[in-house]
C-alpha positions, 0 to 999 in steps of 0.5 A, spaced: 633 667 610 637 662 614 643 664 610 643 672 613 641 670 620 648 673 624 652 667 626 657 668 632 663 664 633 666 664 640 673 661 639 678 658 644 675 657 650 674 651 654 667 648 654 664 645 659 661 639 655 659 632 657 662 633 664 669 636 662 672 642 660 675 642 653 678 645 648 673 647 643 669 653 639 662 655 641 657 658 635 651 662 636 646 664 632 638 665 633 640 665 640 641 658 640 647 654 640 647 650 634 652 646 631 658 648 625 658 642 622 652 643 619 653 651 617 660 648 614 657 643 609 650 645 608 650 653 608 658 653 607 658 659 611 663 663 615 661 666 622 659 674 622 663 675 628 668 672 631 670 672 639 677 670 641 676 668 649 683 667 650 683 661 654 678 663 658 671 658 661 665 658 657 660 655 662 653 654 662 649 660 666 647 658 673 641 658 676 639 660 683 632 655 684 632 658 692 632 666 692 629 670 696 631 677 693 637 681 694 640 688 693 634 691 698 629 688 695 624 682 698 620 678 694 615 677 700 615 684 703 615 689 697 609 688 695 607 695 692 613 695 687 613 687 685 615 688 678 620 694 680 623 690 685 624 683 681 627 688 675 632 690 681 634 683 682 632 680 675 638 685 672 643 684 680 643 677 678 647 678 671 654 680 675 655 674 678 653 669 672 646 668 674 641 667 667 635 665 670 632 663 677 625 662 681 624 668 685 622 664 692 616 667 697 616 666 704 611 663 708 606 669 708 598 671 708 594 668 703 592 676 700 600 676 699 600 671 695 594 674 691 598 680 690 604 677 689 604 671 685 601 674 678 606 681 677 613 675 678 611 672 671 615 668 667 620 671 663 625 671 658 632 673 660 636 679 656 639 686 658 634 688 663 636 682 667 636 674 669 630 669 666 625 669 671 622 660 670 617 661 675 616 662 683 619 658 688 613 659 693 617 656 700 611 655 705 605 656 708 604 649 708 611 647 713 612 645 720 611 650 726 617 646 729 621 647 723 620 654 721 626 658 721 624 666 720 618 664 717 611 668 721 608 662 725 600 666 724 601 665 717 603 656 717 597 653 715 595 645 713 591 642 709 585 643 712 580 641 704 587 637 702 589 641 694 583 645 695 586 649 700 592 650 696 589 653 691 585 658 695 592 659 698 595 661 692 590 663 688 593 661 682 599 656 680 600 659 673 607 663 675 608 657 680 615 653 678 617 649 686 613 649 692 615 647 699 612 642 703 612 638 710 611 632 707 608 629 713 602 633 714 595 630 713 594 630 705 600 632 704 601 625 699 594 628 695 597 635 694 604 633 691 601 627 686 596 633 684 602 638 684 607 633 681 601 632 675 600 639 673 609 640 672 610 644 678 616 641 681 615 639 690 620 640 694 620 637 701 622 641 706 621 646 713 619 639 716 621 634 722 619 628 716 622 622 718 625 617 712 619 614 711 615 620 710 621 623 705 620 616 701 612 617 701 613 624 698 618 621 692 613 616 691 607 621 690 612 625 685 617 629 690 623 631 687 628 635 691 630 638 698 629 644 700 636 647 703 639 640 706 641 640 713 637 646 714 630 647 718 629 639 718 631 633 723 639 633 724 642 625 722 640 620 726 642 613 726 636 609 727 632 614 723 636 619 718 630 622 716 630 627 710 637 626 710 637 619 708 633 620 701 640 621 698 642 615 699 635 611 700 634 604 696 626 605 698 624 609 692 623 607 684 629 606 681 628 612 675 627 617 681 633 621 682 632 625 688 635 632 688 637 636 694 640 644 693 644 646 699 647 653 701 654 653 700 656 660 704 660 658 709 655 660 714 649 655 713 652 649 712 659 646 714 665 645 709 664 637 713 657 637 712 657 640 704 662 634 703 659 629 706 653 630 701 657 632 695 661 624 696 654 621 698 650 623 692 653 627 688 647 626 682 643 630 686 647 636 689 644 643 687 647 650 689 642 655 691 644 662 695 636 662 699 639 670 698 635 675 702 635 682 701 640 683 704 645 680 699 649 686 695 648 691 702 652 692 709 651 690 716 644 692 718 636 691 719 633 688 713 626 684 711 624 677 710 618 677 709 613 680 714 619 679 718 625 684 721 632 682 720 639 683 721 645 682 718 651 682 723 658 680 721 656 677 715 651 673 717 643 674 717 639 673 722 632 673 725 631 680 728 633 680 735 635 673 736 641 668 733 636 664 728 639 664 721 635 666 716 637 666 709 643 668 705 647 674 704 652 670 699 651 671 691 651 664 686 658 666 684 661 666 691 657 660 693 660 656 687 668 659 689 666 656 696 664 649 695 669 648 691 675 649 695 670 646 701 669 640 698 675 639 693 670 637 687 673 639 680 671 645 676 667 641 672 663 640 677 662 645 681 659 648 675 655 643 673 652 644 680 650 651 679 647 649 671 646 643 669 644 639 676 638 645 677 636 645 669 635 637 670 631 637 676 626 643 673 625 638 667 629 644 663 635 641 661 634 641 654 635 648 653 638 651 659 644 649 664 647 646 658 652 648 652 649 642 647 646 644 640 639 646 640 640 648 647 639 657 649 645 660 648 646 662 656 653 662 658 658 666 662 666 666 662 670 666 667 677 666 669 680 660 672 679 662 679 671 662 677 670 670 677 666 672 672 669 676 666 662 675 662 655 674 663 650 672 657 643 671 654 641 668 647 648 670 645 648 676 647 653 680 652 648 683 657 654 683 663 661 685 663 666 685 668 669 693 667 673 691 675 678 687 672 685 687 670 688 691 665 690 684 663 683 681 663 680 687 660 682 685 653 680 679 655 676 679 648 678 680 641 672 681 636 673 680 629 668 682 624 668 677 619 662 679 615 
């Protein structure tokens, strides 16, 4: 019976709701966020257990659109121990408040994708790590002038146009994002068919110019892959990709969406400014985290490429191309906050509600409204985790605080 179902209350927080912080309580129950009104004066019930944040935020999970793997594991390389290797990561991401995330192959052989693709299901969140929505496949179908540390054997065109993307692929059932040239030959044709099926297509690893961008949104194109980073650079005369945030040559009902890596290595703390005051709507954070996050400097994989990690900054072995990050979400959000001087509020919403609604999800992730999954995580007033959450369900703890922060939570059994 409704009445018996565990009803948990978490009070004193400030909520992340309708763009602000307030101060509010948050009730869980059945995983969902529900609203108290209705228990108050329908069911006339008390929570079972009380939580006491003390102050603390109580934000929306985040989630990571671009991740490549992490903690030793790469997505593209380690194809004999997938399922292992997206346990590792899926259960790593939780420490630094990630709820759910696309793991993102690179460009690679077709017999890769065949392999890959069907063992990184999607896949509901909970203590064994972050829900999976789907894959981000980053490739093959990019530019050879643009490809950053992705192998030129395996790039490929559209040869059969959406045909010999399926054949690529094999399967789009675990598909969430594809990135794409949008100025190859049959690229329109692929995009409206990928844009039909709900896989969302992001334009990216390209030397399009505006035109081109302006084509692919109208085909049904909705987001950029790493703005700044393996595309044409601004250009009076011609900005391409860039000027999708601010073009005026798209329906009006089309909100263009761009993610952008914030690790003080990819993207100047300028150019993270530049794009925040330009189109905010659209701003998403995403890590393109390689399997060198959470290790130290040394050699490491990307796919069927050798990289190395020096000083912080990864990449393509052997040369100075950088290829993909080592910074997790959490940091990543601290530094976009201080480089771009935007709100709390804000760089929050840029790591949750912006990624929900660019995915079509935002009605039950990256959002605290009722009815929403209760995925949360809180943190201090610095933005360091203190606790992750899935379906109202503890499933990370910060045991490296303070004493002070330790006790952070007082829990009170009510029922």
């Amino acid at each position: 019976m409704a009445s018996e179902r565990r009803l948990t209350q978490f009070r004193n927080c400030r909520l992340m709701r309708e763009h602000q912080l307030i101060r509010d309580d948050l009730w869980v129950r059945d995983g969902k966020i529900i609203d108290p009104e209705k228990v108050f004066f329908d069911e006339k019930r008390q929570a079972h257990v009380q939580i006491d944040c003390n102050g603390a935020i109580l934000a929306p999970g985040f989630i990571d659109l671009q991740i490549n793997g992490g903690y030793g594991v790469d997505f593209s390389y380690d194809i004999a121990t997938v399922e292992q290797g997206v346990a590792k990561v899926s259960k790593g991401l939780l420490t630094h408040g990630v709820t759910s995330y696309c793991p993102t192959l690179v460009t690679s052989p077709s017999d890769t994708y065949h392999t890959v693709l069907p063992k990184i299901s999607k896949k509901p969140g909970g203590h064994h790590g972050a829900t999976i929505l789907g894959c981000h496949v980053e490739g093959p179908f990019i530019n050879s002038s643009k490809k950053g540390a992705h192998p030129q054997d395996c790039i490929k065109e559209f040869d059969e146009g959406f045909k010999t993307l399926l054949d690529m692929y094999g399967s789009l059932d675990n598909i969430c994002i594809v990135t794409l040239a949008p100025e190859k030959e049959g690229a329109s044709e692929v995009i409206r068919e990928l844009s039909n099926r709900g896989i969302t297509v992001s334009v990216g690893h390209s030397m399009a110019n505006l035109s081109d961008g302006e084509i692919a949104v109208q085909h049904g194109a909705k987001l950029i892959t790493h703005l700044f980073n393996a595309m044409l650079p601004f250009h009076h005369r011609d900005p391409g990709l860039v000027g999708l945030l601010t073009t005026d040559n798209i329906p009006a009902n089309k909100l263009v969406y761009f993610g952008i890596i914030s690790d003080g290595v990819h993207t100047h703390p300028a150019a993270l400014r530049i794009a925040y005051k330009t189109h905010p709507e659209g701003l998403i954070l995403v890590t393109d985290a390689i399997s060198a996050m959470g290790l130290t400097d040394g050699r490491h994989r990307i796919g069927q490429m050798d990289i190395e990690v020096r000083r912080g900054r990864a990449y393509v072995a052997n040369t100075d191309t950088l290829c993909g990050s080592i910074a997790p979400m959490d940091e990543c959000i601290r530094f976009f906050k201080k480089a771009s001087n935007c709100s709390i509020e804000y760089a929050l919403e840029a790591a949750s509600l912006h990624p929900a609604k660019c995915i079509g999800i935002e009605n039950q992730k990256g959002t605290l409204k009722y009815g929403a999954d209760a995925d949360f995580v809180i943190l201090d007033d610095s933005l360091n985790v203190l606790s992750t959450w899935i379906a109202g369900e503890c499933v990370y703890e910060n045991t490296s605080v303070s004493s002070e922060l330790k006790s952070k939570y007082q829990t009170n059994n009510i029922v």
